[in-house]
C-alpha positions as CSV (number, residue, x, y, z in Angstrom):
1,X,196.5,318.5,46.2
2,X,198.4,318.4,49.2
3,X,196.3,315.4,50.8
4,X,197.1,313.2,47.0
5,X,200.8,313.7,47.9
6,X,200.5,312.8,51.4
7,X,199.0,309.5,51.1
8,X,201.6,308.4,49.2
9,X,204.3,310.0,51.8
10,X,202.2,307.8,54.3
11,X,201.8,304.6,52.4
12,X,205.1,304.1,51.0
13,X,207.9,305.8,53.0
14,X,210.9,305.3,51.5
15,X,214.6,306.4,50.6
16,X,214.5,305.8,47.3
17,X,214.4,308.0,44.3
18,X,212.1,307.2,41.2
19,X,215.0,304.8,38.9
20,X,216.5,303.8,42.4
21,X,212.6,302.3,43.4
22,X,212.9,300.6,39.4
23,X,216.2,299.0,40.3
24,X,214.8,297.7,43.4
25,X,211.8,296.5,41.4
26,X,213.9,294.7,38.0
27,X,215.9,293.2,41.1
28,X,213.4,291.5,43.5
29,X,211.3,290.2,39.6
30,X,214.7,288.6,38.2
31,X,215.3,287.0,41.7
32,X,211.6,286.2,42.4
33,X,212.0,282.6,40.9
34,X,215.1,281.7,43.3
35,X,213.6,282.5,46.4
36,X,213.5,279.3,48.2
37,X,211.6,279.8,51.5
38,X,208.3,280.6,51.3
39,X,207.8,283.2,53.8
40,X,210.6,285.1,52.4
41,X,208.6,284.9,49.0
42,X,205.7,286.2,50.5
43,X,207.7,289.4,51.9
44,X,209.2,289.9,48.4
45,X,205.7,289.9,46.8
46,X,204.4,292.5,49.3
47,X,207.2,294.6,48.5
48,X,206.7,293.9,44.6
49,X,203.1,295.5,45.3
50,X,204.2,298.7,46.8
51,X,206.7,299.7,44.2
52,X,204.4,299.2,41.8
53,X,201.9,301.8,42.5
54,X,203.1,304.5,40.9
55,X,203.3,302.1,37.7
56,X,200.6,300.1,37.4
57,X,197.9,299.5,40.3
58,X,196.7,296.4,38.4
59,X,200.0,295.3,39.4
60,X,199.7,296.3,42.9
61,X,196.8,295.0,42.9
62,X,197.8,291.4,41.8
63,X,200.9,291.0,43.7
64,X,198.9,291.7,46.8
65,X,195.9,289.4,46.1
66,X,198.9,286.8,45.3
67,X,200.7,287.6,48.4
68,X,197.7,287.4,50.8
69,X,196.5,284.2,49.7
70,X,200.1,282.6,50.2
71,X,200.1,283.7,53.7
72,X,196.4,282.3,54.5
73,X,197.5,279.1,53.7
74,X,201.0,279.6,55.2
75,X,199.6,280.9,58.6
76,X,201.9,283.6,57.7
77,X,200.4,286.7,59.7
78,X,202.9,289.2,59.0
79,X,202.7,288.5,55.1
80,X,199.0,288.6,55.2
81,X,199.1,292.2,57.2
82,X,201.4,293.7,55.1
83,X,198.8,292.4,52.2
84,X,195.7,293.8,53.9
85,X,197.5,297.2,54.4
86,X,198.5,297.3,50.7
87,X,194.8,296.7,49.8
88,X,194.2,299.5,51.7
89,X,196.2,302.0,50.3
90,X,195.0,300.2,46.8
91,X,191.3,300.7,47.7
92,X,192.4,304.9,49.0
93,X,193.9,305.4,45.7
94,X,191.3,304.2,43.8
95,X,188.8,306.2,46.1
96,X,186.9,303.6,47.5
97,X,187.7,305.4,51.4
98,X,185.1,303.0,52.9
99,X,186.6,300.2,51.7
100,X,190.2,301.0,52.3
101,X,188.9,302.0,55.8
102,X,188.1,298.3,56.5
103,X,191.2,297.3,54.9
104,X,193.4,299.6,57.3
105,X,191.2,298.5,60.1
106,X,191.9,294.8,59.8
107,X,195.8,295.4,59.0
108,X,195.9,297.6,62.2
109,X,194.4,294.8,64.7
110,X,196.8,291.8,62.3
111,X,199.6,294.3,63.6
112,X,198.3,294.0,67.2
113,X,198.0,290.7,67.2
114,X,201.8,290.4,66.1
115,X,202.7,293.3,68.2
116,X,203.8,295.1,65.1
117,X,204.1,298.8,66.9
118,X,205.5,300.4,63.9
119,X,203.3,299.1,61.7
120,X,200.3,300.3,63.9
121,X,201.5,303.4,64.3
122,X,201.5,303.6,60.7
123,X,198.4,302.0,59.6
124,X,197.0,304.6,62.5
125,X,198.3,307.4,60.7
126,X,196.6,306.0,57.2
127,X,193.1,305.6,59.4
128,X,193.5,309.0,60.4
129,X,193.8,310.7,57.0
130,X,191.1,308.5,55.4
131,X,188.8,310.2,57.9
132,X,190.3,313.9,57.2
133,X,189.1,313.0,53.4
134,X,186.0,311.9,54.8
135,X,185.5,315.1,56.5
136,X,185.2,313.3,59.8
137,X,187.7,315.5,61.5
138,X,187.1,314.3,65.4
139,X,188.0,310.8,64.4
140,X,191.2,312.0,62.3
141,X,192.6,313.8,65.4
142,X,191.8,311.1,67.8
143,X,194.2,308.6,65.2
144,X,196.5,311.0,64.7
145,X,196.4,311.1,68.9
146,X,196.7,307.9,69.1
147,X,199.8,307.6,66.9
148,X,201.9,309.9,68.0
149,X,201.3,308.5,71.6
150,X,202.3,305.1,70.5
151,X,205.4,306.6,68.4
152,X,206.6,308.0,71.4
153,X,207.0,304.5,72.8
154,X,209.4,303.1,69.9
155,X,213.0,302.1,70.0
156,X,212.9,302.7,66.3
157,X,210.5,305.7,65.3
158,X,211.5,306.7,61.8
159,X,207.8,306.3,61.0
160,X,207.4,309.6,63.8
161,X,208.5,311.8,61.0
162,X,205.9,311.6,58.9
163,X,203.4,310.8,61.7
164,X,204.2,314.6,63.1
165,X,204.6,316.3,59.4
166,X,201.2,314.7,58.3
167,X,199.9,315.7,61.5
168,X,200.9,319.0,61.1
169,X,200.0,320.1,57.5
170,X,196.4,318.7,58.2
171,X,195.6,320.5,61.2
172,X,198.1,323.5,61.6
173,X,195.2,325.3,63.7
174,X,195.5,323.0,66.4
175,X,198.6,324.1,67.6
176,X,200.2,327.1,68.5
177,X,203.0,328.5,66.3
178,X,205.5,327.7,68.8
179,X,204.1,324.5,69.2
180,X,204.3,324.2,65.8
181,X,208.0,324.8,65.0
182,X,208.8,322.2,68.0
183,X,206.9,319.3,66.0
184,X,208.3,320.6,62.7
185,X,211.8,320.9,64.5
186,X,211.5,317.3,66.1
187,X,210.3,315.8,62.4
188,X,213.3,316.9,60.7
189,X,215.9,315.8,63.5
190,X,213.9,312.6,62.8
191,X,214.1,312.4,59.3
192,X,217.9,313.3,59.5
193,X,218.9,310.5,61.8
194,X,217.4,308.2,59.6
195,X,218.6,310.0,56.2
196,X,215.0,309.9,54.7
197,X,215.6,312.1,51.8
198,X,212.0,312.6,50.9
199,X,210.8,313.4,54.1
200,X,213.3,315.8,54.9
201,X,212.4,317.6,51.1
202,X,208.7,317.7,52.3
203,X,209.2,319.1,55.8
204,X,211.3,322.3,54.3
205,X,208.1,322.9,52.7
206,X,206.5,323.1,56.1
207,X,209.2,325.2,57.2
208,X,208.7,327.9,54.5
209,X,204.9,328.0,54.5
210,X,205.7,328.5,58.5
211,X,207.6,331.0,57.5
212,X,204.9,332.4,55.0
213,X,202.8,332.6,57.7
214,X,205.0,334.3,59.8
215,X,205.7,337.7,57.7
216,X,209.0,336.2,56.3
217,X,207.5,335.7,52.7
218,X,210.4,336.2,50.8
219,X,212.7,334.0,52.7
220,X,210.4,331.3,53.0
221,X,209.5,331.2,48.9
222,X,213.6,331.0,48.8
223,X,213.5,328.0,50.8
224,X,210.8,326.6,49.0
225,X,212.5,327.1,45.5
226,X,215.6,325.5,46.7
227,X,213.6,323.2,48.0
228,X,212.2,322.4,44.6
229,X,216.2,322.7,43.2
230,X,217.0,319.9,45.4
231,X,214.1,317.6,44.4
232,X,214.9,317.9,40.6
233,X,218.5,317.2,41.2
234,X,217.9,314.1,43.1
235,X,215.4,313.0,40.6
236,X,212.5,313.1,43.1
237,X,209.8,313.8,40.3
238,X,206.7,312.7,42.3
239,X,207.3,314.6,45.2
240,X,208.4,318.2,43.2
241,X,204.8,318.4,42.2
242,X,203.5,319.2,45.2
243,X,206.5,321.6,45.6
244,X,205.7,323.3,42.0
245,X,201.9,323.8,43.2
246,X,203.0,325.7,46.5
247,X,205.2,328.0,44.8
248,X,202.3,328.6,42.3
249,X,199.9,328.8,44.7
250,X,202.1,331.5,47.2
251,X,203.3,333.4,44.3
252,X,199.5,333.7,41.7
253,X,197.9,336.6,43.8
254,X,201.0,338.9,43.9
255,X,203.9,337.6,41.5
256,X,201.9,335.5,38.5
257,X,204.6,335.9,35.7
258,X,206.8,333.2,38.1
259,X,203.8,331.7,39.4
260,X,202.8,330.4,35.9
261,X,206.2,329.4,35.1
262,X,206.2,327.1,38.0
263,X,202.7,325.4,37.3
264,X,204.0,325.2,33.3
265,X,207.5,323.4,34.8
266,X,205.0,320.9,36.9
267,X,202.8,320.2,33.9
268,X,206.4,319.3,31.7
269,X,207.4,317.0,34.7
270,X,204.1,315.4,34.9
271,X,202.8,314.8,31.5
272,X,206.9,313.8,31.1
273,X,206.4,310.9,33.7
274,X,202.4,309.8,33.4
275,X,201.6,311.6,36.8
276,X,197.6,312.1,35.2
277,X,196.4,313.3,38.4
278,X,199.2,316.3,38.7
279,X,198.1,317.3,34.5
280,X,194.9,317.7,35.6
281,X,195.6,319.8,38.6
282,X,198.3,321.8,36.5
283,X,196.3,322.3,33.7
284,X,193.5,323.5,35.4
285,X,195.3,326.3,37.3
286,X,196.7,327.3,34.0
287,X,193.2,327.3,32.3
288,X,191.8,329.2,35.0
289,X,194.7,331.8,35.3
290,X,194.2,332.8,31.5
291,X,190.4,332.4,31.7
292,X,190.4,335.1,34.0
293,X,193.1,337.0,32.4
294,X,190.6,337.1,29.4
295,X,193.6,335.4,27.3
296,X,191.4,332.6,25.1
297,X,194.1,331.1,23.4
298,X,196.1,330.3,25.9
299,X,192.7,329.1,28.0
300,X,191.9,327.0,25.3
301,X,195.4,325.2,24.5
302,X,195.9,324.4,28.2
303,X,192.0,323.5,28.4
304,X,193.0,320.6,25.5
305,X,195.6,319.9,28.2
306,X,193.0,319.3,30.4
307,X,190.8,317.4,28.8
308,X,193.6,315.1,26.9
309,X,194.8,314.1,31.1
310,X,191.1,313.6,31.8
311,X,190.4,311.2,28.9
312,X,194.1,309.1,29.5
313,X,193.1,308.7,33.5
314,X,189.3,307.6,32.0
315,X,191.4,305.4,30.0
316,X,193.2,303.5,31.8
317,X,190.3,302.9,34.3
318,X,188.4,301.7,31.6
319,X,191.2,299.2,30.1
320,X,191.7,297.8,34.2
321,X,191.7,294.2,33.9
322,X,190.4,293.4,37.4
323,X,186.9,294.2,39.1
324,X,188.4,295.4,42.4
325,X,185.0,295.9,43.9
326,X,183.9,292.5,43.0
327,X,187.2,291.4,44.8
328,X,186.3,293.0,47.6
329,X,182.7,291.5,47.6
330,X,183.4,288.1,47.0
331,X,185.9,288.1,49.6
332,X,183.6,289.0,52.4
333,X,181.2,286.5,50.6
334,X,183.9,283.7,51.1
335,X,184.6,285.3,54.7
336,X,180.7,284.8,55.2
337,X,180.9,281.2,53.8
338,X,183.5,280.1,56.1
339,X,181.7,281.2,59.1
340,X,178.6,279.2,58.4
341,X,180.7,276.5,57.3
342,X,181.9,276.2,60.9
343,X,178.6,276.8,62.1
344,X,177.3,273.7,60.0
345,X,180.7,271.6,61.0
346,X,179.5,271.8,64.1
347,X,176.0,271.0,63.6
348,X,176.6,267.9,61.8
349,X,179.1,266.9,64.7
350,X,175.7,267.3,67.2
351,X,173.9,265.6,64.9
352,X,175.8,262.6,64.5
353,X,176.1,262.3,68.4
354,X,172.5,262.2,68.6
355,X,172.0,260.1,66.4
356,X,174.2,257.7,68.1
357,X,173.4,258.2,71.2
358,X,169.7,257.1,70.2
359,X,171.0,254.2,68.6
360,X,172.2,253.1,71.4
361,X,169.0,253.8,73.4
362,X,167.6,251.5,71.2
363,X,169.6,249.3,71.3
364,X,169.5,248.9,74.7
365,X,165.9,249.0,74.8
366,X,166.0,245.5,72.7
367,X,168.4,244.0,74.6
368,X,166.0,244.3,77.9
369,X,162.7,243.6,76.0
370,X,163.9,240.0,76.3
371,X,164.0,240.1,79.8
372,X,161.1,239.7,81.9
373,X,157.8,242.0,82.9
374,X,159.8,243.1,86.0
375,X,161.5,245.4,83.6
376,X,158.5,246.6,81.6
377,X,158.1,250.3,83.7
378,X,162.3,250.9,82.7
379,X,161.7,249.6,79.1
380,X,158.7,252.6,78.8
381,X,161.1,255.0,80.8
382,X,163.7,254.4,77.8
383,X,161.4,254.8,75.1
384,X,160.8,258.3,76.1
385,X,163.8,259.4,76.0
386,X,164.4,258.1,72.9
387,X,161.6,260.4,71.8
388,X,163.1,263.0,73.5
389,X,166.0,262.4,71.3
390,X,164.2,262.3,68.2
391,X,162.6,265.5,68.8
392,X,165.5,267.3,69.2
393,X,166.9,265.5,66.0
394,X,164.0,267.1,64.4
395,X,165.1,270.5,65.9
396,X,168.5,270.1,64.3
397,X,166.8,269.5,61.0
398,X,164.7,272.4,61.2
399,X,167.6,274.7,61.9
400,X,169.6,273.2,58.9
401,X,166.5,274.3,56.9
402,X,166.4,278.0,58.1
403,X,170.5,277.9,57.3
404,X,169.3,276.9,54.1
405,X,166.8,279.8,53.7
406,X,169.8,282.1,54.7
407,X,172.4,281.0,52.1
408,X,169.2,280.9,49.8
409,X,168.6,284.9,50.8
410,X,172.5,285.8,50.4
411,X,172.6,284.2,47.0
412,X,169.7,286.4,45.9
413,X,171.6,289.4,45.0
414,X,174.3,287.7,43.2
415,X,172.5,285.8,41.0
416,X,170.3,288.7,40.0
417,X,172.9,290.8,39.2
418,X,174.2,287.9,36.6
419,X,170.9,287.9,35.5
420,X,170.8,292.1,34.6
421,X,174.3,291.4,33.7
422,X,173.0,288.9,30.8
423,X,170.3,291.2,30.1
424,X,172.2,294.2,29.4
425,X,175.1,292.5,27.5
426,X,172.0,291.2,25.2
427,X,171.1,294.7,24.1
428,X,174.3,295.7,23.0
429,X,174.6,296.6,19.3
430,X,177.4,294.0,17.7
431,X,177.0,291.0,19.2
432,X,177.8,287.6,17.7
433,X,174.7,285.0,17.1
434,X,176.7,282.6,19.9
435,X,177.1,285.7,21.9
436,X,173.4,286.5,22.0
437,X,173.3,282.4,22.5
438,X,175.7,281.6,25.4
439,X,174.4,285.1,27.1
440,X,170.6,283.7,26.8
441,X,171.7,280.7,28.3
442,X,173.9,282.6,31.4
443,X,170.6,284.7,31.7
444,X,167.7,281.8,31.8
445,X,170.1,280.1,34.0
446,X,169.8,282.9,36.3
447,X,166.2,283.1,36.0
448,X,165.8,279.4,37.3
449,X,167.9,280.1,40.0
450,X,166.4,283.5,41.0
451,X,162.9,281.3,41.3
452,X,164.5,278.7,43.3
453,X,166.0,280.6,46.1
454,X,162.0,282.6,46.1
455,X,160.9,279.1,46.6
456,X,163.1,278.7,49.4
457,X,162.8,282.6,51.1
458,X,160.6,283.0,53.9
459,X,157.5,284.9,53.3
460,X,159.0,288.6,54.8
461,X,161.9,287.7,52.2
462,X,160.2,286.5,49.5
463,X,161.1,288.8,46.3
464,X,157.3,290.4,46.1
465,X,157.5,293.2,43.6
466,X,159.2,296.4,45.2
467,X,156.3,299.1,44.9
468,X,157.2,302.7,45.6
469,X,154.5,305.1,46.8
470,X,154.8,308.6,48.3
471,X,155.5,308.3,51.7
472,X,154.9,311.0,54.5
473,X,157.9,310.6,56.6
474,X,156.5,312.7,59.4
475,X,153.5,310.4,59.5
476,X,155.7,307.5,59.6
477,X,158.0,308.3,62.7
478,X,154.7,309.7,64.7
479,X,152.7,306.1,63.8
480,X,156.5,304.2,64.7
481,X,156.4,306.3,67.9
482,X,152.8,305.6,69.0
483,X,153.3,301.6,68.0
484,X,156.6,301.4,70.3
485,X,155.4,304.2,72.9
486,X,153.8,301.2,75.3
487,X,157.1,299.4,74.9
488,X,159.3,302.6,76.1
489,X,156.5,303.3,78.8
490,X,157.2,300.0,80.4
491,X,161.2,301.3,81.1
492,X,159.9,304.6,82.1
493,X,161.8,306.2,78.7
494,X,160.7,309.4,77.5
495,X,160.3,309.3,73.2
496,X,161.2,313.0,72.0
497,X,160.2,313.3,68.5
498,X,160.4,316.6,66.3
499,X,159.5,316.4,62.6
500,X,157.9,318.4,59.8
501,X,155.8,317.2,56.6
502,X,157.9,315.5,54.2
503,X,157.0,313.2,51.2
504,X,159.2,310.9,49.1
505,X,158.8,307.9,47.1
506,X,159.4,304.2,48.5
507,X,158.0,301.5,50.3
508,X,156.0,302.3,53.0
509,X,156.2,299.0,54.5
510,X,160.0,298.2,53.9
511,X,160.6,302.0,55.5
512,X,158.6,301.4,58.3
513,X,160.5,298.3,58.9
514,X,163.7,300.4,59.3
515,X,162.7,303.5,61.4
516,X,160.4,301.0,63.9
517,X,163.8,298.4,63.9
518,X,166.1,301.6,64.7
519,X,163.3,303.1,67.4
520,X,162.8,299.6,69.1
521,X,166.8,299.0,69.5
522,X,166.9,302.5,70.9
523,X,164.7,301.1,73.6
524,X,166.1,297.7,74.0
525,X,169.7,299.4,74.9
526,X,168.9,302.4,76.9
527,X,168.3,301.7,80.2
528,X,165.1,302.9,82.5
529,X,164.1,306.5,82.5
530,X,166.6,307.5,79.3
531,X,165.1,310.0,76.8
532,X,165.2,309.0,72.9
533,X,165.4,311.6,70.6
534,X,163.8,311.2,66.7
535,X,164.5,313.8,64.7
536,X,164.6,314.7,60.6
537,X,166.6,317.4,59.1
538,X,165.9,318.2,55.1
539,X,169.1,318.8,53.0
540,X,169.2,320.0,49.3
541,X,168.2,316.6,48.1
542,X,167.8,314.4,50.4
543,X,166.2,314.0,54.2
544,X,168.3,312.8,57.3
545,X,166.4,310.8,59.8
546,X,168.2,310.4,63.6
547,X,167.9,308.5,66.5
548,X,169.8,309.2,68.9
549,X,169.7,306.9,72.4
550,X,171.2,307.1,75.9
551,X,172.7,303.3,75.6
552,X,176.1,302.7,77.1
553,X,177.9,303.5,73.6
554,X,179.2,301.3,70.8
555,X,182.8,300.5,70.4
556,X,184.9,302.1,67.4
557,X,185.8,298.5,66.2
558,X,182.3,297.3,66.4
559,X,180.8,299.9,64.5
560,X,180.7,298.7,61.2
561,X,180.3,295.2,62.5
562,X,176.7,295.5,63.7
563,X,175.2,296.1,59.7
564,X,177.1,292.7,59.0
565,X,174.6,289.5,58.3
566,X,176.7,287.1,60.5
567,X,178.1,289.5,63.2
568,X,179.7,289.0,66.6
569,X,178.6,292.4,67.6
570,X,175.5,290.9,69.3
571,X,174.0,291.6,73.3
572,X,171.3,291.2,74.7
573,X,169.3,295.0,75.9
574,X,169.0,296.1,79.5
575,X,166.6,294.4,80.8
576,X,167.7,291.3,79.1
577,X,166.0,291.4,75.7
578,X,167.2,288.4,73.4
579,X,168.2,290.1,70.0
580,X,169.3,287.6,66.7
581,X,171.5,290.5,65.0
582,X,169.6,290.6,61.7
583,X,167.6,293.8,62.2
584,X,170.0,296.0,61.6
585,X,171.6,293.9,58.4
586,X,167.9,294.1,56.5
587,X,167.5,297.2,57.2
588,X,170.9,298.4,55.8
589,X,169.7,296.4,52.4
590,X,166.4,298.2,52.7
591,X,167.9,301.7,52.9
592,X,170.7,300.6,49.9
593,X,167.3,299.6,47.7
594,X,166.3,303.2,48.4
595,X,169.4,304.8,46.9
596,X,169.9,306.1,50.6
597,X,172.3,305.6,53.9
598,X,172.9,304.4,57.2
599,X,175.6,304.5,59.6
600,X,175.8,305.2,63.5
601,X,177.7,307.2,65.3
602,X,178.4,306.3,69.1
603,X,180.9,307.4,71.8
604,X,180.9,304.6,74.5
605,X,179.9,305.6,77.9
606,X,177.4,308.1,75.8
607,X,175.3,306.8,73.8
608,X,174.8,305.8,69.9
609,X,172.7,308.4,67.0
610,X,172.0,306.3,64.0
611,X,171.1,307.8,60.5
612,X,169.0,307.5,58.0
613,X,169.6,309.7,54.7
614,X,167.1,309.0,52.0
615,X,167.0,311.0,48.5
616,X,164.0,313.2,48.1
């Protein structure tokens, strides 16, 4: 529960106290309207969105999207940073970490780009514990690292508080105890010089689990309930729930009379305010204390608890208003669109120089056929150019068609998922004759349009019925590895592959597609003599498939750029193979058709491993 609590420490450090955060909020909305200049608005709708969390995230979540858009067609970078970082923390508190990831990630470089330190120290920090949730504990450190060495550096570090108490709590076994009582020591003179109340409430509890750990139990479970005392006075609801769950947690083992009448005070405050997440978590420890104390009644009115906290946060999910993914989606559609758009600008620019540069050929060829024979051998010298020029006019119109075929292949997906949209709205029990009507309509609409962009697909993308087979992985990597072997041979690279007999179902030509794309890029970017090692591993349910290269490494930012359709995370191999940077895009929509995953791993300077995991 801990890490809950923390995020919100992280995203929205603040002075304030619960009504004090409501004031500030009934303020800035009655003033909203009077705000004159824009970029001021901007900032005031940012700030809207982060005292709204707590609230209502379809709140946040609107006066971000509204505050973002302002600033892209303000040029307003600051505005649209501190929007991208709010859709972050949006995205990590609905729990889509992969998403909020990309969100952080694009606020941090916006924050470079203005030279924003604080602000990248911070959006650091949020990196950093998105990763601890993730499990991905190297990367976390390496943030967290990064941070502190950057925080360092600043005129104005409040933000170091939290960057060292976060740092802390999540890895306390990478430091020493004395080492750890400095941080915590150079935290709270922090926090003090800058009078942040709730920071300074959180470190105490630091310093009496310290002191926990230490052998002084009983005077660190005094600081912690005064610490608690001085949370309730200052009407610091939110953060006493954490508090309330320490105490429990110290005291269940040794002391639980007290340690029930802490989680039962938490559960009051929480159910009191709407804090869902902390019912659940109170609740539960009360079910299970009286579970195992054999005590049904009790077990089964705080199991109602439960379950009434469970079916209000179901609730309001349900209710939401907004398809956040869907935001999300469209929004790297539109960033996708854009792209091309420029891509096609430009194109039509070439074009229309061509084309008047070969009217002018021409017409400079007619102006000297009226001259005489003496000229003939310059006239036939012009005419070939002008077929020169008309075959590369062609050229440009055959590129325009495979752009065509492209936008035809990204507008597959979303028009089928209108279609099983259509098709499961049409089965549901209730629905109105116009219903059925206008949702027939939506879904043969879909169906024409799904057949049009076939029509338009190349042959390797053309929609053929997805036939799953059982498919001997082991027999699939050894055929990959004897197909490629020649290739490798002619670098002098050694192909290590270790696998056992393993069946699943798929497509055995759209897998093969992936592990021979993954095995061939291997040997594109490694350079002579490297070894390449294949390998499989068989989990509970599923089978992870590896290939790991000796290439010159990957860099952080670029790694989730190189699954993108139009990425800039394209170069050429080491001996100067020419690659197009779709490869690793169709495979990625190969492995998602699987139910499975793919990511890479890669420390530059040591090479990249790429994974594979399909379901069994």
């Amino acid at each position: 529960m801990k890490k809950s609590v923390l995020s919100f420490l992280i995203f929205f450090a603040t002075n304030y106290c619960c009504s004090a955060q409501s004031s500030e909020l009934g303020g800035i909305k009655s003033n909203l309207n009077q705000i004159k200049d824009s970029l001021s608005y901007v900032d005031a709708l940012n700030r809207m969105a982060m005292l709204w969390y707590e609230k209502d995230i379809d709140s946040t979540f609107f006066y971000t999207v509204k505050a973002r858009a302002i600033s892209d067609r303000l040029s307003y970078d600051k505005g649209k940073a501190d929007a991208t970082n709010n859709l972050g923390v949006f995205f990590d508190i609905k729990g889509n970490l992969q998403l909020a990831l990309r969100y952080y990630n694009s606020a941090y470089i916006s924050y470079v780009k203005i030279k924003d330190s604080s602000n990248q120290v911070q959006t650091m920090m949020n990196i950093a514990m998105v990763y601890k949730q993730l499990g991905r504990n190297v990367r976390a450190i390496e943030r967290y690292n990064a941070a502190l060495k950057m925080g360092n550096s600043l005129s104005k570090d409040s933000i170091m508080s939290l960057a060292i108490y976060n740092y802390v709590l999540e890895f306390p076994e990478k430091f020493g105890m004395a080492e750890r009582v400095k941080f915590i020591n150079r935290a709270k003179n922090i926090a003090t010089r800058y009078k942040d109340g709730r920071t300074l409430l959180a470190i105490e509890q630091l310093i009496a689990d310290e002191m926990i750990r230490n052998g002084q139990r009983e005077k660190g479970l005094q600081l912690l309930s005064n610490t608690i005392d001085s949370a309730l006075n200052k009407h610091l609801y939110y953060v006493s729930m954490d508090l309330f769950l320490a105490m429990g947690d110290h005291l269940i083992d040794k002391d639980p009379k007290p340690a029930i009448v802490h989680y039962e005070k938490g559960l009051a405050i929480a159910n009191e305010n709407g804090y869902l997440i902390y019912s659940k978590v109170m609740a539960k420890k009360l079910f299970d204390y009286y579970t195992s104390q054999d005590d049904h009644i009790m077990a089964n009115k705080y199991g109602q608890d439960l379950v009434s906290a469970m079916e209000k946060q179901e609730e309001l999910a349900n209710i939401s208003g907004v398809d956040y993914l869907d935001y999300a989606i469209k929004e790297q559609e539109v960033q996708t669109l854009v792209a091309k758009a420029r891509y096609q600008k430009t194109l039509s620019v070439l074009s229309i120089i061509a084309c008047l540069f070969a009217i002018g050929i021409t017409f400079f060829i007619l102006q000297n056929l009226k001259r005489t024979k003496r000229l003939n051998k310059l006239i036939s010298e012009q005419n070939n150019i002008t077929k020169e020029t008309l075959i590369a006019l062609e050229k440009s119109e055959s590129d325009n068609a495979k752009m065509i075929k492209i936008a035809a292949h990204d507008l597959r997906s979303p028009i089928g998922g209108i279609y099983a949209a259509a098709s499961l709205m049409m089965e549901d029990e209730g629905r109105t004759t116009d219903d059925i009507e206008l949702l027939g309509a939506i879904k043969q609409s879909a169906d024409n349009s799904l057949t049009l962009v076939k029509e338009l697909l190349e042959v390797q993308f053309s929609g053929e019925d997805f036939k799953r087979e059982l498919v001997d992985i082991s027999e699939m990597l050894n055929y990959c590895v004897n197909l490629l072997q020649s290739k490798a041979q002619s670098k002098r690279q050694n192909l290590q592959l270790q696998t056992f007999e393993l069946n699943l179902k798929g497509s055995r030509e759209k897998l093969w597609r992936v592990l021979s794309n993954l095995i061939s890029n291997a040997i594109k970017f490694s350079p002579d003599e490297a070894v390449i090692k294949i390998g499989m591993q068989k989990k509970q349910y599923s089978v992870l498939i590896s290939v790991a290269d000796s290439e010159i490494g990957i860099s952080e930012e670029m790694q989730d750029k190189i699954f993108e359709l139009y990425t800039d995370a394209k170069r050429e191999g080491t001996a100067g193979e020419e690659t197009y940077g779709l490869g690793l895009f169709i495979s990625k929509q190969i492995v998602l058709a699987h139910n499975g995953k793919i990511w890479c791993e890669s420390i530059p300077g040591s090479g990249s491993t790429f994974y594979v995991e399909l379901p069994l």
